[in-house]
Steps between C-alpha positions, in 0.01 A plus 500: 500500500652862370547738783288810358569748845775707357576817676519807276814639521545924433854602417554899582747682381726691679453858479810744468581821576832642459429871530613536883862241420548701234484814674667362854817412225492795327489300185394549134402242275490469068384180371672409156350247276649395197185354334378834460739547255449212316786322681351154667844341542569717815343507825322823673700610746387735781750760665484672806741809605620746679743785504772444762705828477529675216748262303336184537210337478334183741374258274311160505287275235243234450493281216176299398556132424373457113217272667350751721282777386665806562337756756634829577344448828720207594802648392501775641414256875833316401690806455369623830625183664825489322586874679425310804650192458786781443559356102617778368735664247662894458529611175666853367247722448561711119427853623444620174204282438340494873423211676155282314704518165786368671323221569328484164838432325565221757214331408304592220486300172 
């Protein structure tokens, strides 16, 4: 005889907010995805920054796996938790082009 009492199960999604990490850091994030170009070899990569004096600039990244779905929303949680998890890297900053193009030329395609 078949067992027919199956409990429904509801999955719920975790909700994030990154406004308050973000600000608590002092961070800035840019999201860079190569597909929008019509590149679908690379993976989108999500950056988060900050200035640390006036030469140099704090960086850190997430990369989405080519099986997951990228979300800015995640990437920007994983760049939050790389600053704390202290993964980080310093990069000269190019004065002459300011700090978000800086990072452009690191990582745009």
């Amino acid at each position: 005889m078949k067992n027919t009492n199956y409990k429904k199960v509801q999955v719920v999604k975790e909700k994030i907010n990154n406004t308050n990490a973000l600000k608590e850091l002092g961070l800035r994030v840019m999201h860079f995805n190569p597909a929008e170009y019509g590149n679908h070899e690379d993976h989108p990569v999500t950056v988060g920054y900050r200035l640390k004096n006036r030469h140099t600039i704090e960086i850190t990244t997430s990369i989405c796996h080519s099986q997951d779905t990228f979300t800015k929303k995640v990437g920007t949680k994983n760049v939050i938790d790389n600053f704390y998890k202290g993964k980080t890297c310093l990069v000269p900053l190019i004065k002459s082009s300011g700090v978000q193009n800086t990072i452009s030329m690191m990582f745009n395609i």
